[in-house]
C-alpha positions as CSV (number, residue, x, y, z in Angstrom):
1,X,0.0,0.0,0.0
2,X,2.9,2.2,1.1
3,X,4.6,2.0,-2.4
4,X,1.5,2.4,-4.2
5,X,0.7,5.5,-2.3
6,X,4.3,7.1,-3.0
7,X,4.1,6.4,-6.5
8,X,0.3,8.0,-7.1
9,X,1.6,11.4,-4.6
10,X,4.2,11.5,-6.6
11,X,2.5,11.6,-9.9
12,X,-0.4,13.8,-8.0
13,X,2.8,16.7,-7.1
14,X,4.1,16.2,-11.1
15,X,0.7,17.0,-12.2
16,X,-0.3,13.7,-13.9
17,X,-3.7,12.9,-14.1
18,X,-4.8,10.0,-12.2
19,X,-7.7,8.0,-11.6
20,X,-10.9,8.5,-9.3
21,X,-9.8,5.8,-7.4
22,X,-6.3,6.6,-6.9
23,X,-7.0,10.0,-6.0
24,X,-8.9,9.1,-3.5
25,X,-6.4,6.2,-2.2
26,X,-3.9,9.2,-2.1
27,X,-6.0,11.9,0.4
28,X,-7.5,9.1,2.4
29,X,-3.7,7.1,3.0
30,X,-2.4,10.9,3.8
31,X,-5.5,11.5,5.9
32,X,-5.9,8.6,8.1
33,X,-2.6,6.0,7.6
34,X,0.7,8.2,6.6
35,X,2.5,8.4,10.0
36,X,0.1,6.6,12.0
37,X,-2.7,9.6,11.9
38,X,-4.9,7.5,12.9
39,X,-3.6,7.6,16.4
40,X,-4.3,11.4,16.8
41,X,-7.8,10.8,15.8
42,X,-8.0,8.3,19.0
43,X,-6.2,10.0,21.1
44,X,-8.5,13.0,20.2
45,X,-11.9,10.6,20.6
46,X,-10.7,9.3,24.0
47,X,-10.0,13.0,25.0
48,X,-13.9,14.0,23.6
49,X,-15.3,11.3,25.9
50,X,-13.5,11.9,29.0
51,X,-14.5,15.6,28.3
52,X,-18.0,14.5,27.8
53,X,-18.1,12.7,31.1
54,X,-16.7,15.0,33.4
55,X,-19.2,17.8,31.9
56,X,-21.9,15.3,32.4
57,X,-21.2,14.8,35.9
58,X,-21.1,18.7,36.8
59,X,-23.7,19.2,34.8
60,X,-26.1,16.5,36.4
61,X,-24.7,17.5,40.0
62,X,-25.2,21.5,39.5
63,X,-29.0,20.4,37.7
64,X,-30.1,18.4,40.6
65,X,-29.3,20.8,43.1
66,X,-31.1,24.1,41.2
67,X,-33.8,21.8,40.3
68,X,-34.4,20.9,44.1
69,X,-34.2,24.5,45.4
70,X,-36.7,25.6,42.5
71,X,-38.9,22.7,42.6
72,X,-38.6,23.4,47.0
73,X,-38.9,27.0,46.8
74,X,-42.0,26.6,44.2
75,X,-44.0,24.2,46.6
76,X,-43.7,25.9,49.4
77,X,-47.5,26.6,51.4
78,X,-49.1,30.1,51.1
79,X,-47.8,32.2,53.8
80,X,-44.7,30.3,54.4
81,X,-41.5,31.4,52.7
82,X,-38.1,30.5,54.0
83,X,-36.0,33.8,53.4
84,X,-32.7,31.4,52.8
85,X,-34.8,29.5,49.9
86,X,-36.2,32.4,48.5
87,X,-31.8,33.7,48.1
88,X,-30.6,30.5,46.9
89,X,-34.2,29.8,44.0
90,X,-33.3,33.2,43.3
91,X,-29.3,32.8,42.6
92,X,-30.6,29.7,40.4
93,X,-32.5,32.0,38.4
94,X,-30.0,34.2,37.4
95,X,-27.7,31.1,36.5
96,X,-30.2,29.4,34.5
97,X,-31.1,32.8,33.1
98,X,-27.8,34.1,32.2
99,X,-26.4,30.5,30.4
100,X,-29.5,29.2,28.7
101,X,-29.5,33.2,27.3
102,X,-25.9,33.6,26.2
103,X,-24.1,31.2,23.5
104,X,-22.2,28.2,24.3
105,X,-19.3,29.7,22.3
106,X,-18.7,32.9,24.2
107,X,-19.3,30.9,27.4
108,X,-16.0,28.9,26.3
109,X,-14.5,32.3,25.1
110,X,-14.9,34.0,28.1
111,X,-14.0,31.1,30.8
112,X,-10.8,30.0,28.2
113,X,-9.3,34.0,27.9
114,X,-10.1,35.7,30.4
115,X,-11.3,34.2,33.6
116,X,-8.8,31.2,33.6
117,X,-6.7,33.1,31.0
118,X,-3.3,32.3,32.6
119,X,-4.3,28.4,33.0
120,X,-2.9,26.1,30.3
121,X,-5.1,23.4,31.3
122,X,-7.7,24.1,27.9
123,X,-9.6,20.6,28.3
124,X,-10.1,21.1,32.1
125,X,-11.7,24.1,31.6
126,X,-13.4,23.0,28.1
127,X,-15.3,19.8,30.2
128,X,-16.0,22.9,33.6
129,X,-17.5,25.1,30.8
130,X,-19.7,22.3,29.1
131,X,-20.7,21.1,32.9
132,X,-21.8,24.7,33.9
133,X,-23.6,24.9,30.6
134,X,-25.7,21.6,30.9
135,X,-26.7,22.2,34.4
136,X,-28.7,24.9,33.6
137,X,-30.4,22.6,30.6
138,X,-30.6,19.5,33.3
139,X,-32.2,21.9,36.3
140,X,-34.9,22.9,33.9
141,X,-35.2,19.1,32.6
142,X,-35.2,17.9,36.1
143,X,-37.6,20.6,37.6
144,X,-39.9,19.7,34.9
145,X,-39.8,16.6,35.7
146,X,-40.6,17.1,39.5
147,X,-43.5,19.4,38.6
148,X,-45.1,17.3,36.9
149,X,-45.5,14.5,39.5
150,X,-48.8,14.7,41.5
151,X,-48.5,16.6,44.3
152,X,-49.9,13.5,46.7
153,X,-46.0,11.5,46.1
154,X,-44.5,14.3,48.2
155,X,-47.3,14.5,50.8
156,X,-47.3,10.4,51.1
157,X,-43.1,10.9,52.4
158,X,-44.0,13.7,54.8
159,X,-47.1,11.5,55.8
160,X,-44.1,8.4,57.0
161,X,-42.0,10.9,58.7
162,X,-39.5,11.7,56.0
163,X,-38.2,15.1,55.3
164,X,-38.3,17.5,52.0
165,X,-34.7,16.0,50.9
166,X,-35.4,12.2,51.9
167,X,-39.0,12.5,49.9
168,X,-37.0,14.0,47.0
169,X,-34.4,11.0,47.0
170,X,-36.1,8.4,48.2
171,X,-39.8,8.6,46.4
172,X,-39.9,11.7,44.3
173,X,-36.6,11.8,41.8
174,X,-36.8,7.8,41.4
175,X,-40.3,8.3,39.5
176,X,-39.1,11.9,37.7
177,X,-36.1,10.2,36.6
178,X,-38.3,7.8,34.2
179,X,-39.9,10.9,32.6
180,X,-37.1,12.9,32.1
181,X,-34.6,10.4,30.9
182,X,-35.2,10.6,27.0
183,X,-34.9,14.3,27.3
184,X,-31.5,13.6,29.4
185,X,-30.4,11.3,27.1
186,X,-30.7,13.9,24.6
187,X,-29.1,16.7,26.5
188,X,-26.4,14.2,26.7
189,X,-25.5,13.9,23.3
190,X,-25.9,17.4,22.4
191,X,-22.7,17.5,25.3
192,X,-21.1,14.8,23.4
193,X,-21.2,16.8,20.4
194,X,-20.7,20.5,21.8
195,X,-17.1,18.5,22.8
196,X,-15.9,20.1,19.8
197,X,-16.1,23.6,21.2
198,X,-13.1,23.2,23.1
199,X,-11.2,23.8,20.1
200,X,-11.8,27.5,19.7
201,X,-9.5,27.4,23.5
202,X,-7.1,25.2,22.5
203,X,-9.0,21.6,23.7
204,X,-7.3,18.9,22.0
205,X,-10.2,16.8,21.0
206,X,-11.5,14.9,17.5
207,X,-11.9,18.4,15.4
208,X,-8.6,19.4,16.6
209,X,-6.8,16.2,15.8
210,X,-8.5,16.7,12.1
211,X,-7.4,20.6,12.3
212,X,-3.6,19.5,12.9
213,X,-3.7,17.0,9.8
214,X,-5.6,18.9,7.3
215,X,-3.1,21.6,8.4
216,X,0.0,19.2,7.4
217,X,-1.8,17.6,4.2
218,X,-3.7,20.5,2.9
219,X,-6.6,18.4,2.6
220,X,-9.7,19.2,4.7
221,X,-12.7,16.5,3.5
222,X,-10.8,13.3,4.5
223,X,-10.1,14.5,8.1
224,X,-13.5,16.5,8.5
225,X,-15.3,13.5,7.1
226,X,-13.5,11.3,8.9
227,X,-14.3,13.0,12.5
228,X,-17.8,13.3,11.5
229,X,-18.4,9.8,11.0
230,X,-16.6,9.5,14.3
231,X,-19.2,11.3,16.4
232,X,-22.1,9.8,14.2
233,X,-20.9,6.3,15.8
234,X,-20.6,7.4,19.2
235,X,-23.8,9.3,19.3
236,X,-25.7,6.3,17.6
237,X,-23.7,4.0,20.5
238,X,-25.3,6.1,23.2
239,X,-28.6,6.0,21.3
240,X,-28.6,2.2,21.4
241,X,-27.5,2.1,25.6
242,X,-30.1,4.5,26.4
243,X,-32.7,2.7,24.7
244,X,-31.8,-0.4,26.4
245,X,-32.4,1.6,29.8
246,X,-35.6,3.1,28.5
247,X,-36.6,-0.4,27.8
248,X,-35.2,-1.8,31.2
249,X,-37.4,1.1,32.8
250,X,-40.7,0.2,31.2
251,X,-40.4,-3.6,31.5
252,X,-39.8,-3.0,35.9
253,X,-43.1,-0.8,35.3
254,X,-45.1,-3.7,34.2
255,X,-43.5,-5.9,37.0
């Protein structure tokens, strides 16, 4: 392969004319086997998904806790208003309000050059970007989800003696989490595939492996094809698990 691919380059730089087929033997070799590439393209996917899961675990943490004091501070009786709620649902406001309102991109701008401008560590603060991001997404997923429960789920744990945070845990999230997880499972793969943000602050993830090859061949469809395909299999691997649970779910409904 090797000697056929040095031959057709060859005759590519001299100007011959060569076949469909050669042609594209030469950009894909160059793309995805001359000097190992393929290894930066790994190396680049294994960066997107450990970027992807630390962002999913802030983002889950930070949405469960402004979903509780939202969902809390909404439910509370006529009359009765805790002054430290009414702080902390209004803090969540402004948080959901300010990310869901301002674009992902200048989020990663703004926390990559200025506030952790003298920080080198760009896929750190790519994956605390992402996970500040999603929260707001997940609180408004998860307070949905609580909302919509009847109202007689949280009165039935106060009724055994349990308080606001044990109902939540213990009776009240378990049933949410059933309705909300096709829109989570969504909001996860629209993380998976804002990964490639990170770039723009120097992330070194898939589209910045494809960046630093098409930069060296001169050829952008290969690489750019070949990272799209990339996150087209992972997203439809995650599609497939989180049908599987939806499908777990529903058959322990039945039970």
């Amino acid at each position: 392969m090797a000697e056929y691919y040095t031959l057709w380059k060859g005759l590519m730089k001299s100007g011959e004319e060569l076949s469909a087929w050669q042609e594209f033997f030469v950009k894909f070799y160059q793309a995805f086997i001359e000097k190992d590439r393929w290894l930066q393209y790994l190396e680049g996917a294994g960066t997107t998904l450990i970027v992807t899961a630390l962002a999913l675990i802030i983002g889950i943490i930070l949405g469960v806790v402004v979903a509780i004091i939202r969902t809390a501070h909404d439910q509370q009786r006529p009359g009765k208003h805790n002054m430290i709620l009414g702080i902390a649902n209004f803090i969540c406001k402004i948080y959901v309000t300010i990310i869901r309102g301002t674009p992902m991109m200048v989020q990663m701008l703004i926390m990559g050059l200025v506030i952790f401008s003298s920080s080198r560590d760009f896929t750190s603060i790519g994956a605390l970007t992402l996970g500040i991001n999603s929260g707001a997404y997940v609180a408004e997923i998860i307070r949905g989800g609580l909302m919509s429960l009847d109202a007689g789920q949280s009165e039935a744990g106060r009724s055994l003696g349990l308080n606001y945070f044990d109902t939540m845990r213990l009776i009240v999230i378990p049933q949410a989490f059933k309705a909300i997880l096709p829109s989570l499972g969504n909001e996860f793969i629209i993380l998976l595939k804002d990964t490639s943000l990170i770039t723009v602050i120097g992330g070194k993830e898939l589209l910045h492996a494809a960046q630093g090859i098409y930069g060296r061949t001169y050829e952008q469809m290969f690489p750019l094809l070949g990272i799209a395909a990339m996150y087209l299999v992972l997203v439809m691997i995650f599609t497939w698990l989180q049908g599987i649970l939806e499908r777990r779910l529903r058959q322990s409904d039945r039970r």
